[in-house]
GULUMLO-869314 format. One record per atom (N, C-alpha, C): residue in one letter; x, y, z. Coordinates in steps of 0.001 Angstrom, whole numbers, padded with zeros to 6 digits, always signed. Layout:
# residues N
AXYZ/...
***
This chain:
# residues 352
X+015609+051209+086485/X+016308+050020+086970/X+017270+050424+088089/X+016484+050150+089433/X+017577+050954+090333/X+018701+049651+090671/X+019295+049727+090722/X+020943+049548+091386/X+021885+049504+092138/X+020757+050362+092981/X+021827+051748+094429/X+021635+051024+095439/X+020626+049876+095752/X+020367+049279+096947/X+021271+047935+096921/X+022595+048175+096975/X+023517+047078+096790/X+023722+046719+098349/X+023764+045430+098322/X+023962+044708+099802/X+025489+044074+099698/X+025773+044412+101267/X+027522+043857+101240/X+027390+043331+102561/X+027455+041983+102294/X+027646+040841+104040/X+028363+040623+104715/X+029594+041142+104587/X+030889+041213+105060/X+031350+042370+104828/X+031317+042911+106556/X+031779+044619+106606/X+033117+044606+107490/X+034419+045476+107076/X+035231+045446+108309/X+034970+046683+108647/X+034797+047508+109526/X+034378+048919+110531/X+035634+048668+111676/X+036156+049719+111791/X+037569+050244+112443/X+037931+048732+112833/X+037758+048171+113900/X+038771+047182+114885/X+037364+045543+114721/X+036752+045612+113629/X+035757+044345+113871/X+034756+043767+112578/X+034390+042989+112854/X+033693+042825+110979/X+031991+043238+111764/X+031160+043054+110439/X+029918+043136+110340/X+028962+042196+109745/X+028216+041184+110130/X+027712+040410+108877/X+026401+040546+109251/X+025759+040192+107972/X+024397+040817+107886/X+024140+039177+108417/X+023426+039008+109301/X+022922+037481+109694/X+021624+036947+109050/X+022228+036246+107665/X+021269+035555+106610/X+019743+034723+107474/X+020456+034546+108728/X+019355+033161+108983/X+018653+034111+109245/X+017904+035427+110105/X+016932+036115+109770/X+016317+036460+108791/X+017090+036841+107642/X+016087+037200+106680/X+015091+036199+106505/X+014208+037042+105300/X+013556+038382+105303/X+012915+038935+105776/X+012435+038345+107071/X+011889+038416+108327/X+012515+039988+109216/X+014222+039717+109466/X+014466+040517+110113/X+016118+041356+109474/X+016382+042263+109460/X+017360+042719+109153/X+018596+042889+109770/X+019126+042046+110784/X+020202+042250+111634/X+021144+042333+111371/X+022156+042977+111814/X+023558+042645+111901/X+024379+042120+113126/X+025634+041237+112935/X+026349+040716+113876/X+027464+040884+113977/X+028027+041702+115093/X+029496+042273+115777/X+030455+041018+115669/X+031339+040765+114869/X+032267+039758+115203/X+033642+040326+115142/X+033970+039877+116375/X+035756+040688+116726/X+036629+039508+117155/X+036441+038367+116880/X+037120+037055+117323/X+037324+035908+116182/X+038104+035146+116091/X+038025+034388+115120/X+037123+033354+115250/X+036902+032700+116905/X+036287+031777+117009/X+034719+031877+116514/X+034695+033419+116962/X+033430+033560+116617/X+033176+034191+115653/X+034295+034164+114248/X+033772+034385+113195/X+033578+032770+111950/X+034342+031886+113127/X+033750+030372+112479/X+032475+029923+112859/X+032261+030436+114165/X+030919+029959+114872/X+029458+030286+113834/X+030275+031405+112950/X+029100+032408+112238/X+029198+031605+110792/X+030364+031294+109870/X+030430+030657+108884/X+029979+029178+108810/X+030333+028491+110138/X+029572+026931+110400/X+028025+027005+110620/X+027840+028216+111363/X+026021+028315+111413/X+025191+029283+110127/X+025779+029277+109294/X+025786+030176+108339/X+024649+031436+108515/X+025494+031819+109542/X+025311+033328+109610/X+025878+034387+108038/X+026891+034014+107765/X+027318+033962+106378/X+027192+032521+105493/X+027166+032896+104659/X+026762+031717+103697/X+027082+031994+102070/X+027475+030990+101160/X+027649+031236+100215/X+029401+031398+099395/X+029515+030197+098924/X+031009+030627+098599/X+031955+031239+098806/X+032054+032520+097853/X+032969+033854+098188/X+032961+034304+099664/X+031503+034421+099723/X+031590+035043+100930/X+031880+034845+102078/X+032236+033217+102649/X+032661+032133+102989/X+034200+032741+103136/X+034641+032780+101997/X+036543+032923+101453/X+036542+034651+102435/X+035767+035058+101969/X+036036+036717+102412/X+035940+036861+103963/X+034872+036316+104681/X+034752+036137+106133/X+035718+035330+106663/X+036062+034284+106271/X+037209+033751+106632/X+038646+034198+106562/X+038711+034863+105815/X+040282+036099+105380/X+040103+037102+106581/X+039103+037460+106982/X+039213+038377+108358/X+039206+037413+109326/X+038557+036186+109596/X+038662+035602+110772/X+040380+035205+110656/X+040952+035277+109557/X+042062+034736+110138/X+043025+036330+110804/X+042458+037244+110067/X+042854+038377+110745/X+042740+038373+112138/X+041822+038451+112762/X+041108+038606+114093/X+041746+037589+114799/X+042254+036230+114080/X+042835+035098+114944/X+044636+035736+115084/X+044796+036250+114093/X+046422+036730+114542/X+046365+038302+114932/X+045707+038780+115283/X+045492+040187+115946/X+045286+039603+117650/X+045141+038080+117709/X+044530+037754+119275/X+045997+036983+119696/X+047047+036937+118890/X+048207+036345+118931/X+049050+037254+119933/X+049723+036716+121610/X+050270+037576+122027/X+051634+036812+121480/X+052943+037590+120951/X+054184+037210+121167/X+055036+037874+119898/X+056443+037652+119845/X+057171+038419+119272/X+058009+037484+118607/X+057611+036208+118738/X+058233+035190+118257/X+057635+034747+116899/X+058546+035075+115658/X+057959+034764+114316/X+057266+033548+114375/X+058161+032497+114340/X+057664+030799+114638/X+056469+030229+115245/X+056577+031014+116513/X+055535+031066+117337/X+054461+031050+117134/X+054425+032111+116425/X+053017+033504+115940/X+052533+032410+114628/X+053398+031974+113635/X+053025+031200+112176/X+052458+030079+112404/X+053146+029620+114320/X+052387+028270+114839/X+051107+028372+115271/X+050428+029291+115770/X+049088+029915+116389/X+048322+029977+115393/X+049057+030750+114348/X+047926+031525+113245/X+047896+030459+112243/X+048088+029079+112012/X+048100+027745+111561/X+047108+027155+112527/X+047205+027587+113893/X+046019+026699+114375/X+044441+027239+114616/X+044298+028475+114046/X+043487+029189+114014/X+043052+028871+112414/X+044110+028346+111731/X+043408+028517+110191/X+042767+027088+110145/X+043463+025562+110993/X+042325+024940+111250/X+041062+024568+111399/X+041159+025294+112608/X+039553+025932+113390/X+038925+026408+112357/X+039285+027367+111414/X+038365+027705+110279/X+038076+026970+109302/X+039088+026278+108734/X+039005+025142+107895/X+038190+023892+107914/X+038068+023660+109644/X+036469+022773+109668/X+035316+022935+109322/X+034927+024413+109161/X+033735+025003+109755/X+032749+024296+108358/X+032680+024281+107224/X+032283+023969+106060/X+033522+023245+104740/X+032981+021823+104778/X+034235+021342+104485/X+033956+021362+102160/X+032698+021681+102193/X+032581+021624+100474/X+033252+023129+100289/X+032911+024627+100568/X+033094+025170+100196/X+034338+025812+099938/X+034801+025834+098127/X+036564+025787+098479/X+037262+027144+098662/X+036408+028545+098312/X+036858+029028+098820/X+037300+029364+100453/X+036384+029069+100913/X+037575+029008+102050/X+038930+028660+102400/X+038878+027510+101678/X+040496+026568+101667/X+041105+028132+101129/X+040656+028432+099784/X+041586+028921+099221/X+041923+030563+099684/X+040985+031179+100463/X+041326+032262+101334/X+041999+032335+102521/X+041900+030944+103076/X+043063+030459+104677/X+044604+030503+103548/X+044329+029750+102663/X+045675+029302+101783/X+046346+030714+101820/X+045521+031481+101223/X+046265+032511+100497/X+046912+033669+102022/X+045789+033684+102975/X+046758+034571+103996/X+047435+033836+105187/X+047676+032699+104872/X+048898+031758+105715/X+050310+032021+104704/X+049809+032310+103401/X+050650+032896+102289/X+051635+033890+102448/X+050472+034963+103334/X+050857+036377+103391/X+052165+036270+104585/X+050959+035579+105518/X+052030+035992+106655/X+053221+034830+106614/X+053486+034053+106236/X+054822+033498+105850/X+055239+033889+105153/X+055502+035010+104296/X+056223+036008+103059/X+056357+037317+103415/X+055763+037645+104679/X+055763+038836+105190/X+057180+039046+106271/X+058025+039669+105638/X+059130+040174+106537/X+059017+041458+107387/X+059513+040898+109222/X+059211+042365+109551/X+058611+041863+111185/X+058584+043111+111747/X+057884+042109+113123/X+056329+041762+113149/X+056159+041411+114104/X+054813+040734+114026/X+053860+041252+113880/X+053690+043300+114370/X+052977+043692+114059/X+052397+044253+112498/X+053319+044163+111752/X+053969+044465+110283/X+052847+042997+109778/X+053164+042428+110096/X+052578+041008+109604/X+051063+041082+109863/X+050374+041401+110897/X+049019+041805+111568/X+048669+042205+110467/X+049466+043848+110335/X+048641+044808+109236/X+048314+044461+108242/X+049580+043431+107768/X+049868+043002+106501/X+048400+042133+105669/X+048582+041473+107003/X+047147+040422+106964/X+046026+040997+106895/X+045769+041948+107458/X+044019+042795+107154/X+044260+043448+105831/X+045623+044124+105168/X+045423+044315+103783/X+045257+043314+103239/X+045266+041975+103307/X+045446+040895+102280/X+043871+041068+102368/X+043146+040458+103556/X+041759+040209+103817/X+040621+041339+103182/X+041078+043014+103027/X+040480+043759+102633/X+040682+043298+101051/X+042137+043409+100853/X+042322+042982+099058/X+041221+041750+098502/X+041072+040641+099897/X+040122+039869+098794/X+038982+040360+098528/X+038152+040904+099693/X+037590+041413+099247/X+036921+042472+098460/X+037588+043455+097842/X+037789+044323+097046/X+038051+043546+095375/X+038888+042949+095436/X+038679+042089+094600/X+037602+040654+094152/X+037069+039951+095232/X+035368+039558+094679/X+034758+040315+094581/X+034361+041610+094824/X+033588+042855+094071/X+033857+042519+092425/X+034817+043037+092298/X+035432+043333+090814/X+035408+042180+089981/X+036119+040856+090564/X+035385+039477+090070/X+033738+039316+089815/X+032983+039633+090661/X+031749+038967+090274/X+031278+040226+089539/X+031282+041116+089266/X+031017+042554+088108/X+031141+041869+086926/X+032269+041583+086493/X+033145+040637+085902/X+032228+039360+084760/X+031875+038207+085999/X+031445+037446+086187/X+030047+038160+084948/X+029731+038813+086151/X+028192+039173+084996/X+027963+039852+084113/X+029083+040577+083839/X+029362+040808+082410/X+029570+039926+081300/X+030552+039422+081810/X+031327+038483+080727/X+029629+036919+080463/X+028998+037197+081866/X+027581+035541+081704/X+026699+036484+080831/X+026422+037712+080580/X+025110+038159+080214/X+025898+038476+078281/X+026979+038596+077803/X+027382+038412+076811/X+026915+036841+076119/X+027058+035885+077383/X+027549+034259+076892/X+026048+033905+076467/X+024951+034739+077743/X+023425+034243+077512/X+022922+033796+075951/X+021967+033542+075672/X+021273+033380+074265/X+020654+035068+073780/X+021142+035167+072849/X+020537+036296+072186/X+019010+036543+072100/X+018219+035301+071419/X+016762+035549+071649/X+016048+034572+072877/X+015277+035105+073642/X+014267+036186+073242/X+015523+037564+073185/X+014606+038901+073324/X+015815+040360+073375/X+015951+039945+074912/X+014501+039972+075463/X+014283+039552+077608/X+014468+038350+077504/X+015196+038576+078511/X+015392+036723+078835/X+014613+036192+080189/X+014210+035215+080752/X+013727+034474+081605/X+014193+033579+082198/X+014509+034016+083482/X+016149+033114+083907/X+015602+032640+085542/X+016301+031510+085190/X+015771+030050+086568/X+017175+029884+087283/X+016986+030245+088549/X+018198+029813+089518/X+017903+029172+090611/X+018858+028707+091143/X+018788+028090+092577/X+019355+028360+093991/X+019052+028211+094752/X+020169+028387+095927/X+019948+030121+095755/X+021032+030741+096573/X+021249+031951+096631/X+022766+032223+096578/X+022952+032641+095140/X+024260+033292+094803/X+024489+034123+094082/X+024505+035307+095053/X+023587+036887+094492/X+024858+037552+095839/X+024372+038806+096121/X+025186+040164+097012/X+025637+039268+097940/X+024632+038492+098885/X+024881+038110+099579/X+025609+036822+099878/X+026042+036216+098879/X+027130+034680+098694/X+028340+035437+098561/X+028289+036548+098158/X+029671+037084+098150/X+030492+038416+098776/X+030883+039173+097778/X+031467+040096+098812/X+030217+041538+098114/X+029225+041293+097336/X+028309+042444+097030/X+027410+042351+095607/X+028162+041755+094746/X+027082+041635+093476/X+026771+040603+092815/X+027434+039353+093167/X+027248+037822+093057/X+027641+037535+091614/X+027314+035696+091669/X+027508+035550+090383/X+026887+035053+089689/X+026072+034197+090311/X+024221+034074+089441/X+023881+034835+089320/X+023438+036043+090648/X+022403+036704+090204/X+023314+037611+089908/X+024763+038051+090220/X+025578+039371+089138/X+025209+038757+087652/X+025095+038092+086796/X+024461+037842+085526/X+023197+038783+086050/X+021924+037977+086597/X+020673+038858+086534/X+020947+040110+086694/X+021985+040774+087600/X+021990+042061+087673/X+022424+042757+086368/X+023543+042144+085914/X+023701+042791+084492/X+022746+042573+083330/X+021979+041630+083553/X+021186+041641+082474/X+019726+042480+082724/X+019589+042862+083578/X+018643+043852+084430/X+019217+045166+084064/X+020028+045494+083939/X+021039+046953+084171/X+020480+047239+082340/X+021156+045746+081658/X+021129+046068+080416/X+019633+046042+079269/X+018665+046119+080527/X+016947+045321+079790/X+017110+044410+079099/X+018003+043234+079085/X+018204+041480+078824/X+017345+040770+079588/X+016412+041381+080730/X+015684+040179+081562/X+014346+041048+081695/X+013772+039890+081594/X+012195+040749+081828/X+011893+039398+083295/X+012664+038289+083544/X+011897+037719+084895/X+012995+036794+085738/X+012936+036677+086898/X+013561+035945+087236/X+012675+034617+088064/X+013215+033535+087929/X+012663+032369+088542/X+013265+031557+089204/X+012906+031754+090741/X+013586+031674+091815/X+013152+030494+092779/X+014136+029024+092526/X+013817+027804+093364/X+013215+028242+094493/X+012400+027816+095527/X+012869+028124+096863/X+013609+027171+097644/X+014143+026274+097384/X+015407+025707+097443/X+015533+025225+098759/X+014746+024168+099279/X+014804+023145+100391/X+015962+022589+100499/X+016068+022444+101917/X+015581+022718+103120/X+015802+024074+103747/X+016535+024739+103266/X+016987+025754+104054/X+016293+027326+103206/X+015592+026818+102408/X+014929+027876+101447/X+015761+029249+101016/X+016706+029082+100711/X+017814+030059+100285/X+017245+030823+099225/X+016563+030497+098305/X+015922+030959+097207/X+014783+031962+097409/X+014007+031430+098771/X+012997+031711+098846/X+013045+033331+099659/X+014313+033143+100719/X+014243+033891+101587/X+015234+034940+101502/X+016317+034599+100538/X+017964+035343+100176/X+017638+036093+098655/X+017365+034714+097676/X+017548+035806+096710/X+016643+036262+096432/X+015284+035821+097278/X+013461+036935+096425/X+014012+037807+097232/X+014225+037896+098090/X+014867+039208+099183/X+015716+040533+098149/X+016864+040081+097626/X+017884+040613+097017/X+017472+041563+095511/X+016374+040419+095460/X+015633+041012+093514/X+014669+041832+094220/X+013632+042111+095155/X+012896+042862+095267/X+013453+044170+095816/X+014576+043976+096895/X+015034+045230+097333/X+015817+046135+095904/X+015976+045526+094760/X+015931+046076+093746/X+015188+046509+092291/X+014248+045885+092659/X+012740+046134+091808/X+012883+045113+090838/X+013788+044292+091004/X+014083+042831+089650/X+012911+042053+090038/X+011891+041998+088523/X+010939+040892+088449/X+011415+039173+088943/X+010538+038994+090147/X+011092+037739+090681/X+009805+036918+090809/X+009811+035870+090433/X+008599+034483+090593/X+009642+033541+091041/X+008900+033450+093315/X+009010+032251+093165/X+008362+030818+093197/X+008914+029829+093032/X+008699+028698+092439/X+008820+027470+093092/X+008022+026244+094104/X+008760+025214+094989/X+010047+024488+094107/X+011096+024026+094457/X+011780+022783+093715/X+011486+022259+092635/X+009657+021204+093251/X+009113+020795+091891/X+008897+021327+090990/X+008424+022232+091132/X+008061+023009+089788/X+008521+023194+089074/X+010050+022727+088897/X+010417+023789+087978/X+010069+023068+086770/X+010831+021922+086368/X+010364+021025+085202/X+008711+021995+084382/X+008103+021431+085441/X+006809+022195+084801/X+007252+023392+084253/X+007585+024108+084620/X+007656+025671+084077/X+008630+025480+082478/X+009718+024630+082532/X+009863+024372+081657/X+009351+024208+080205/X+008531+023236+080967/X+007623+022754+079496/X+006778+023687+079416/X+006230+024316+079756/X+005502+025070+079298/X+005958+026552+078802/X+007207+026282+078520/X+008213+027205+077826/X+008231+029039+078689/X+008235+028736+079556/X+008307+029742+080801/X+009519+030203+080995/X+011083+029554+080912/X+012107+029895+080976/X+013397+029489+079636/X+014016+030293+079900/X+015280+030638+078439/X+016401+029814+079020/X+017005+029942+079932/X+018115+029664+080654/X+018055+029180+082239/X+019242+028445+082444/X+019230+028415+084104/X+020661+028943+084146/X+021004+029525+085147/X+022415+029878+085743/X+022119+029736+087230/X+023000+028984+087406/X+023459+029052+088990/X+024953+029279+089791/X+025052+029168+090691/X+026077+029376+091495/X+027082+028451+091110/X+028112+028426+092426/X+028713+026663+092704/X+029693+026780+093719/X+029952+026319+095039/X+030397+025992+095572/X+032594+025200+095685/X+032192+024616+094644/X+033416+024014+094234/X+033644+023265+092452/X+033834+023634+092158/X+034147+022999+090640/X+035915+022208+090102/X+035709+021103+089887/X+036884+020573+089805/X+037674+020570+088484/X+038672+020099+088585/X+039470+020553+087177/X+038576+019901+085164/X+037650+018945+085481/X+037130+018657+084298/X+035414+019061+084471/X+035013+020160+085715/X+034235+020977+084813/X+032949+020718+085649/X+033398+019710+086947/X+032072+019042+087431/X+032240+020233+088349/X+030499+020763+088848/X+030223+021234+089872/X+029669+020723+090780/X+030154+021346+092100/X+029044+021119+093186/X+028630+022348+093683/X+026939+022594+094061/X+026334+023232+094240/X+024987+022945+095448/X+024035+024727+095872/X+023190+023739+096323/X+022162+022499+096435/X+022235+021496+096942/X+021328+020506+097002/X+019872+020744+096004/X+019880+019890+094776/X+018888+019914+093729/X+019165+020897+092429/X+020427+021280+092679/X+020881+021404+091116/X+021082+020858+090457/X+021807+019471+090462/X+021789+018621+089815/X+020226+018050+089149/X+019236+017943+089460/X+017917+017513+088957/X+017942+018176+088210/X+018189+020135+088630/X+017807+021211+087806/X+018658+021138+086211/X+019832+020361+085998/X+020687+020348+085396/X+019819+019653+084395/X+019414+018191+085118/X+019349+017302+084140/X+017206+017773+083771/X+016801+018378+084305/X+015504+018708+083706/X+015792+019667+082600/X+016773+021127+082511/X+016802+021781+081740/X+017384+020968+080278/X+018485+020139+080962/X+018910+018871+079071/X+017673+017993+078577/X+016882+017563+079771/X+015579+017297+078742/X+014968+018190+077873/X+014584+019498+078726/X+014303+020328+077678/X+014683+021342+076903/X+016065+020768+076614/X+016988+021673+075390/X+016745+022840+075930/X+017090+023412+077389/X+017451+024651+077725/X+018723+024642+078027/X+019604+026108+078079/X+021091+026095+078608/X+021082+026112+079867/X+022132+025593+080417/X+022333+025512+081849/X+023439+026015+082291/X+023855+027097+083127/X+025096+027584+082807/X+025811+027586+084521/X+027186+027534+085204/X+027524+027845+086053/X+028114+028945+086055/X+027538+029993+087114/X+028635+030866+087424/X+029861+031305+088417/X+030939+031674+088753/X+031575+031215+089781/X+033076+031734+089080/X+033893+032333+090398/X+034962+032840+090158/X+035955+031585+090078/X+037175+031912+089394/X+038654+030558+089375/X+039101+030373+090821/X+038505+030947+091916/X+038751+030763+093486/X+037704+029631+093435/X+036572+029452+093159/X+036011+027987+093268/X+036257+026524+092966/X+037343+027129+091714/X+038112+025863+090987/X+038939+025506+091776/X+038316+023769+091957/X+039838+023489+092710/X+040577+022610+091944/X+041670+022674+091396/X+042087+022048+090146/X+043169+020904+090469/X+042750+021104+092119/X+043683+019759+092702/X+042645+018375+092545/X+041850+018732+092312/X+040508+017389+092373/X+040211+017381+090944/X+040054+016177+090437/X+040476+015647+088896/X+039113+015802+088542/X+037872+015026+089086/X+036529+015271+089051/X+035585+015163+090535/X+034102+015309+090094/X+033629+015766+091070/X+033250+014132+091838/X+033797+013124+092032/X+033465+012716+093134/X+034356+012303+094549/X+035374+013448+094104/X+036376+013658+094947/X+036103+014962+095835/X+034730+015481+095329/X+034347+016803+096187/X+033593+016212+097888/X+033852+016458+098811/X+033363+016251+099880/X+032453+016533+099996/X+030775+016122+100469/X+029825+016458+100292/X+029207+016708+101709/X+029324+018117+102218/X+028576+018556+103700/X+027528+017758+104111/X+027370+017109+105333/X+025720+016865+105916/X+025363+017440+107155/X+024160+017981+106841/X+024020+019078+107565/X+023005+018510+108850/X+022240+018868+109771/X+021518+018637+110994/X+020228+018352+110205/X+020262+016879+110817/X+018709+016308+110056/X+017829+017088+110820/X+017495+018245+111770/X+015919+019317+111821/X+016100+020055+110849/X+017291+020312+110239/X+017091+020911+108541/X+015897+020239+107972/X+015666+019098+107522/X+014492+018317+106974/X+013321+018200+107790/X+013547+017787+109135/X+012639+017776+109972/X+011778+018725+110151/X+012036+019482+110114/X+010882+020541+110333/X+011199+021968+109933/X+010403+022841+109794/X+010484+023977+109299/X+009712+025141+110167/X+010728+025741+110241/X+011203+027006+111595/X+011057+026167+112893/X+009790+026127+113706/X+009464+025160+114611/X+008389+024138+114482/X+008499+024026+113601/X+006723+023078+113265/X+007314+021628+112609/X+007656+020708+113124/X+007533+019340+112937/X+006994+018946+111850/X+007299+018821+110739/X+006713+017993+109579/X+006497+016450+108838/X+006626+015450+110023/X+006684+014174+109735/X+006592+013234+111241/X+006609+012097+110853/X+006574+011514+112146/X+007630+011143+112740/X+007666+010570+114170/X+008098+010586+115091/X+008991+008979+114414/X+010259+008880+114274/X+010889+007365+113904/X+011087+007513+112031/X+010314+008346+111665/X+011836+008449+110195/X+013179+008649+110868/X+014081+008091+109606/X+015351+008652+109083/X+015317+009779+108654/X+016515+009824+108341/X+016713+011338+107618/X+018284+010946+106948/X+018074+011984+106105/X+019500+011896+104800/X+019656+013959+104405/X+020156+014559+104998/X+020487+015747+104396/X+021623+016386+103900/X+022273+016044+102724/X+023403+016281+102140/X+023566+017978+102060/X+024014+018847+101943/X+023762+020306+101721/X+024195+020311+100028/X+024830+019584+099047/X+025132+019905+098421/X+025115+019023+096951/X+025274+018818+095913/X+025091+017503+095081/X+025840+017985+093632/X+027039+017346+092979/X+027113+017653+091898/X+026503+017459+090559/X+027152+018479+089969/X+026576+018652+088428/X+027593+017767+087586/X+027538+016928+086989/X+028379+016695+086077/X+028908+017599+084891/X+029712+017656+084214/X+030104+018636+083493/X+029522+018601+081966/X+028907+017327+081986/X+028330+016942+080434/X+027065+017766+080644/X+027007+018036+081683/X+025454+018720+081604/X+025536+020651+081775/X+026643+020665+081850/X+026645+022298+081706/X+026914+022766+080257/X+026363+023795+079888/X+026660+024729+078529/X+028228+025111+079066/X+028279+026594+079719/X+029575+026855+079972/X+029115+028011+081365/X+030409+027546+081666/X+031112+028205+083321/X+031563+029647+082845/X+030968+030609+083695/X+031326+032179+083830/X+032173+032541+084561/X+033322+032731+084192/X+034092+033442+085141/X+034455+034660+084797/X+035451+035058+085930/X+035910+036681+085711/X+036615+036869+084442/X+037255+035893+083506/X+038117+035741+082606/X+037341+036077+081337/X+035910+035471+081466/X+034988+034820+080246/X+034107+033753+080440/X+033407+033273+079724/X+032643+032435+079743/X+033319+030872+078907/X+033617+029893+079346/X+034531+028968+078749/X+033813+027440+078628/X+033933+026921+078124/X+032908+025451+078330/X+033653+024967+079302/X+033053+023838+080080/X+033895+022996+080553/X+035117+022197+080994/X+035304+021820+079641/X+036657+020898+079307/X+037831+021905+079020/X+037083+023540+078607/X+038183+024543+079081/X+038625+025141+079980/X+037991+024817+081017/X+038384+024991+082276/X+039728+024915+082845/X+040642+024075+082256/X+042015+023821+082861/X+042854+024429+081919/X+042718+025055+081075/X+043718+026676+080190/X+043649+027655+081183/X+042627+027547+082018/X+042857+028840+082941/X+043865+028777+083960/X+043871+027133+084323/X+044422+027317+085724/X+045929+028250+086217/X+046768+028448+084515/X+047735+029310+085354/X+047410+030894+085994/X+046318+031315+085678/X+045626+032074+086033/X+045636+032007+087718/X+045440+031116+088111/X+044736+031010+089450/X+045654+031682+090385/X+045894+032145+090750/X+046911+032547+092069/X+046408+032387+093261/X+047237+032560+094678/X+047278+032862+095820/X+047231+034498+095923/
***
């Protein structure tokens, strides 16, 4: 069970970040030089990065890179710039909350940071390295504490996800697939079953990508299918990602989890979210207070360059859809695995 081929999408290297640019895969393996803030939103809005955490973590350096581009010696000044730079980032994807909550936390820094401005700079790339060093250790965490919560029988389990929230949603071992990884590590999984997750096939192209460069048994599967696979008693569990989860437990996730939710309660399978207390936003009471992204109707329209419909449809492409909370077993976090409605015992937990 190798292990060693761990992927990390967010690199800082001396004076600049690194991101592995998702929209190639698995096609192509690139990486992308970003030394600017603008153009480390340009990369999170076109999701060159993608995926929650990893979202929060790229954005903690873009705000670096935006106050490293700050000329002046004027505290006020500098807190006024690096506020309008955390803007600019704050548009780029308006569901995903870590971001909010990684701008939050180093507008944090550098207003608590005494000292001159360059003191404050530094200050800020330790904060941005700390988060990320810490979603490492969170999503480890994460899949420890989900592969305890799993069902005991079968001994292998057979596990259905969606979207892609694996190495690459975060800062290296995810939190869907950090469950598969720990339950892989621990021979708990003999398969994984992998949406390919329209329109943007995240499933198809991120996480079969992620399980094969590690020898993890992966089947994937269109959208429809899955139900079917269901019934025909093909899978144990679903775990997925989530984007934003509000204080009574509702998620939002990628587009067609919710179906996935409510096909697995037809068939008395568990359905589980995984996702660090940086996703919780415990300022939003439930989920239809979550903002729901819409993304560029040639998302639907067509696929790579090939036109798939006629000329005078509409189009409707939401990126995202919640789960209600009646329909989850229980939420994994770094803490434990907790139902739902326990979700808000944690919140003093949460910090900046």
């Amino acid at each position: 069970m190798n292990l060693t081929n761990q992927v990390f999408p967010v690199i800082w290297q001396d004076d600049h970040v690194w991101l592995i640019d998702q929209n190639r895969l698995p096609g192509e393996y690139d990486l992308v030089q970003i030394s600017r803030s603008d153009d480390m939103a340009v990369a999170i809005k076109t999701m060159i990065v993608r995926g929650a955490p990893a979202i929060g973590v790229a954005a903690a350096y873009g705000m670096y890179l935006g106050a490293r581009e700050i000329i002046t010696a004027d505290r006020d000044q500098f807190l006024a710039r690096l506020e309008a730079v955390a803007k600019t980032l704050r548009e780029t994807r308006p569901t995903a909350v870590n971001l909010f909550w990684a701008i939050a936390r180093m507008m944090k820094v550098a207003r608590q940071t005494i000292g001159p401005i360059a003191h404050i700079k530094q200050t800020l790339l330790d904060a941005a390295q700390a988060i990320q060093a810490e979603d490492l250790q969170t999503c480890q965490a994460i899949g420890d504490h989900g592969l305890d919560a799993l069902p005991q029988t079968p001994a292998r389990l057979r596990l259905l996800t969606h979207c892609n929230a694996g190495a690459l949603a975060t800062a290296g071992y995810g939190t869907a697939l950090g469950v598969v990884r720990s339950a892989w590590r621990d021979d708990r999984l003999e398969r994984v079953y992998a949406d390919e997750t329209r329109p943007r096939f995240q499933g198809a192209r991120l996480t079969a990508w992620e399980c094969v460069q590690e020898g993890i048994p992966i089947t994937l599967i269109t959208d429809s299918m899955a139900a079917h696979c269901m019934q025909q008693g093909m899978v144990d569990a679903v775990v997925v990602g989530a984007d934003r989860i509000t204080a009574n437990g509702d998620a939002a996730n990628k587009i067609g989890t919710y179906s996935l939710a409510l096909v697995a309660k037809a068939h008395n399978i568990p359905f589980f979210v995984a996702a660090p207390l940086s996703t919780v936003d415990f300022d939003l009471s439930e989920g239809s207070h979550i903002p729901i992204e819409e993304r560029d109707p040639d998302e639907v329209r067509q696929i790579g360059e090939t036109v798939i419909c006629p000329v005078g449809v509409d189009f409707y492409n939401p990126a995202f859809d919640v789960t209600p909370a009646a329909l989850i077993m229980a939420i994994f976090t770094e803490h434990g695995a907790v139902k739902p409605h326990e979700l808000i015992h944690l919140k003093p937990q949460q910090v900046l």
